[in-house]
C-alpha positions in Angstrom: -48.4 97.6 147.6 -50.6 94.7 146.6 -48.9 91.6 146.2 -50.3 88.4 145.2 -48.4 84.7 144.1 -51.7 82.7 142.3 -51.5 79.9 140.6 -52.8 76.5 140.1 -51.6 72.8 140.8 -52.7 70.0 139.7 -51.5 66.5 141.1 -52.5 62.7 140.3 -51.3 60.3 142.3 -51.5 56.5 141.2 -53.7 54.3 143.8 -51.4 51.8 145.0 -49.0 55.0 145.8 -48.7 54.2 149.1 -47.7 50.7 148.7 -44.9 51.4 145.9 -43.9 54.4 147.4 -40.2 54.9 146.4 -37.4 55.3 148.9 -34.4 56.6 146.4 -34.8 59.3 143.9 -33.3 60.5 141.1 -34.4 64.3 139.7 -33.3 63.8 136.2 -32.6 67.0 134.2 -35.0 69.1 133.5 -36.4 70.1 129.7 -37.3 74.0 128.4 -40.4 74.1 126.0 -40.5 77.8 126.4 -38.9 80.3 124.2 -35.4 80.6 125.7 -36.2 84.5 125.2 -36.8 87.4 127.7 -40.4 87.9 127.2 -42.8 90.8 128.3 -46.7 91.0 127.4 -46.0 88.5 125.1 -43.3 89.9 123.5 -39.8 88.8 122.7 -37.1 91.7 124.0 -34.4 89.5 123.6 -32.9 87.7 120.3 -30.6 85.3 121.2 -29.3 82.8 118.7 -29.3 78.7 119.1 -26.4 78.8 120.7 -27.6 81.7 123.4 -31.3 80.3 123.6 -29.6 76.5 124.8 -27.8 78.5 127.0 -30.4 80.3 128.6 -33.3 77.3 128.5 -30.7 74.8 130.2 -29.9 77.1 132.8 -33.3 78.2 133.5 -34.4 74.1 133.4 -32.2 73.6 136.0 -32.8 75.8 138.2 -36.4 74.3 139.0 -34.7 71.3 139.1 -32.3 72.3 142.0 -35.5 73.6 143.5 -37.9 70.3 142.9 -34.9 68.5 144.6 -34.6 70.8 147.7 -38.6 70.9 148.3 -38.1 66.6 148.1 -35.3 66.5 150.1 -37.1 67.9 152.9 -39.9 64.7 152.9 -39.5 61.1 153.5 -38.0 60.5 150.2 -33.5 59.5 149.6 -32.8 62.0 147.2 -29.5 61.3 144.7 -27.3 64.6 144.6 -27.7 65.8 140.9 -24.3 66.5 140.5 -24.0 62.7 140.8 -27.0 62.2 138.5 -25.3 63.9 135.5 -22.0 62.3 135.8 -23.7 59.2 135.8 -25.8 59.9 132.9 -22.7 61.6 131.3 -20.8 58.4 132.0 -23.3 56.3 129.5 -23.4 59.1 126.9 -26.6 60.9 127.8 -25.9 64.9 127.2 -29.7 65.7 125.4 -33.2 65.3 125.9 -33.0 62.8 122.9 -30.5 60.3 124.3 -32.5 61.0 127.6 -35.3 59.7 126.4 -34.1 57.0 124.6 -33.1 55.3 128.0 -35.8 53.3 129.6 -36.9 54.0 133.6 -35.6 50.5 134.4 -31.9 50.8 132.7 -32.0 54.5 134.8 -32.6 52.7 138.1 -30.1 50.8 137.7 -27.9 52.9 136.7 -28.3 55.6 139.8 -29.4 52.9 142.2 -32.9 54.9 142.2 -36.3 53.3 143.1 -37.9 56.1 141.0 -37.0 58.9 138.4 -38.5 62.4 138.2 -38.9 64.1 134.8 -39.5 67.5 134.8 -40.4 70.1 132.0 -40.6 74.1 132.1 -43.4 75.0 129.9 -43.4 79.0 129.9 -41.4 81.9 132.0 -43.2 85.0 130.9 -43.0 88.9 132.1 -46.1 91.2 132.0 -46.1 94.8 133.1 -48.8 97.5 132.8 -47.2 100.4 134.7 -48.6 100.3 137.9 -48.9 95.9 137.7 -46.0 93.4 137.1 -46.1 89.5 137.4 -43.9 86.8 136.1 -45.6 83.1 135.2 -44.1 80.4 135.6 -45.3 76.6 134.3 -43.8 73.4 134.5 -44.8 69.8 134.3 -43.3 66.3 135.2 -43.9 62.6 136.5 -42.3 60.3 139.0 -42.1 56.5 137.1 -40.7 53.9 139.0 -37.7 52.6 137.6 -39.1 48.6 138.6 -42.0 48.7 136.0 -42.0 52.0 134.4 -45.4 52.7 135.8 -45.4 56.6 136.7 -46.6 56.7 140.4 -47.3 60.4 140.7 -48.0 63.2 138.0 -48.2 66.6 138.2 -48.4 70.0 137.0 -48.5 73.9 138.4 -48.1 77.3 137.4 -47.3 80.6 139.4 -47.7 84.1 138.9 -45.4 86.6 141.5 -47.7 89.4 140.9 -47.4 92.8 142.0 -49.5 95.9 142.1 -48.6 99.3 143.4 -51.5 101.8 143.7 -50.8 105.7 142.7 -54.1 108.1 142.6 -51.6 111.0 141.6 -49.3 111.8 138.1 -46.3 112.0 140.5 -47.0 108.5 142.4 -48.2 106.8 139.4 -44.5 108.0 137.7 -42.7 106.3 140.8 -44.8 103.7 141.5 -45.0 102.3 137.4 -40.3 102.7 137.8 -41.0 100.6 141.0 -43.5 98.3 139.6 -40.9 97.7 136.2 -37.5 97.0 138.9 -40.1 93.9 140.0 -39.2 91.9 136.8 -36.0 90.7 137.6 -34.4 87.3 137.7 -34.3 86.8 141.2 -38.6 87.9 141.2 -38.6 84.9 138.4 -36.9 82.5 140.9 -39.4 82.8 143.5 -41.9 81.9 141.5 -39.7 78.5 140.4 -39.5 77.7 144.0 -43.2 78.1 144.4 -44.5 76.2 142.0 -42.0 73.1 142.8 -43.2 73.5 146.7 -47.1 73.3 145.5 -46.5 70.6 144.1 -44.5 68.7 146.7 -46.6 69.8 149.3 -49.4 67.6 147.3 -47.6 64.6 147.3 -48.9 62.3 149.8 -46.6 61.6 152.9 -46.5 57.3 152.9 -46.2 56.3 156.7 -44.3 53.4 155.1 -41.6 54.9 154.2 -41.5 57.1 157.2 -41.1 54.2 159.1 -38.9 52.4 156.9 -36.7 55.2 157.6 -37.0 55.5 161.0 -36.7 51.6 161.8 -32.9 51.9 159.3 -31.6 54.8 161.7 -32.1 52.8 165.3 -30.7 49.8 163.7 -28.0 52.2 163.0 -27.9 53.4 166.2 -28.2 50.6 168.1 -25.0 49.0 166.1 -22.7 51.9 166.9 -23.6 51.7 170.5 -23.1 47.8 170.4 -19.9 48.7 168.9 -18.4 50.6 171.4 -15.7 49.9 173.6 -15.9 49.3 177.5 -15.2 52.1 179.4 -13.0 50.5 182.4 
């Protein structure tokens, strides 16, 4: 078996990144531009209706949500839980894209307490299969805009294919091996690829030193006022 994830990502970052770097973030809900259908060679199998297609295209959003905010969680960045996010943004009314946009980077800050604000948008989640080949793609798109001026600070973009190939040279293997190749566009195949394309483009974000030692300077202050606070051991 021949199995292959390419892709491409493309990330701008603005010049004076590293000295507006932002300490708190917010991953604001992501939007679906795709078709909210199951779709193979460019071809819909499913037919949902509105109601089914929001459904499907919120759930599908969010997922590469949860995994932009795991992937920036692990760097030097103060991630806000999104749970918290969305009752917030609940709280002032915000419950579509619309409203969302409608709200400026600076109210937003305020709002969560973030330094920054991460939009995000799925472009496409397509199936392809030629009997012995299968892939999904996967492409998304999003900014970071500081929630000060409203400048964005970083921009990006990716896509991901999961693709897999089984060679067969006879009728017999190339009957198994297209069955195999076809169980290889499932959901949790699709998934990978999110978490792909979100770590690409993390892993292109420039670490900022600042901020690393920002961080590190806040947790021995902690430190050294829980040992100050201590009693004396007799």
């Amino acid at each position: 078996m021949i199995e292959l994830d390419p892709g491409g990502v493309e990330v701008n970052v603005a010049q004076d990144y590293e000295l507006r770097a932002p300490l708190k973030i917010a991953v604001l809900p992501f939007m679906d531009r795709g078709s909210a259908n199951f779709v193979v060679d460019k071809i819909p199998l499913t037919f949902r209706n509105r109601q089914q297609k929001m459904i499907w295209a919120w759930t599908d959003a969010q997922r590469l949500r949860r995994a932009m905010v795991a992937y920036l969680s692990e760097r030097e960045f103060d991630v806000i839980n999104p749970i918290g996010v969305d009752a917030v943004l609940q709280a002032h009314g915000i419950t579509d894209e619309a409203k969302l946009e409608d709200v400026s980077p600076r109210a937003l800050g305020q709002w969560l307490g973030a330094d920054a604000v991460v939009y995000g948008e799925v472009l496409n989640y397509e199936a392809y299969y030629l009997a012995l080949m299968s892939a999904w793609r996967v492409g998304m798109r999003g900014r970071m805009v500081s929630t000060d001026d409203g400048d964005v600070l970083v921009s990006f973009r990716g896509n991901r294919y999961s693709l897999d190939m089984l060679p067969a040279l006879t009728p017999e293997d190339i009957l198994i091996n297209s069955a195999a190749s076809l169980l290889q566009l499932r959901d949790v195949v699709l998934a990978r690829s999110e978490e792909e394309v979100c770590r690409e483009i993390v892993l292109r974000i420039p670490v900022s030193e600042r901020l690393r030692l920002e961080i590190a300077r806040q947790a021995l202050e902690g430190d050294a006022g829980e040992i100050g606070s201590m009693p004396d051991i007799p």
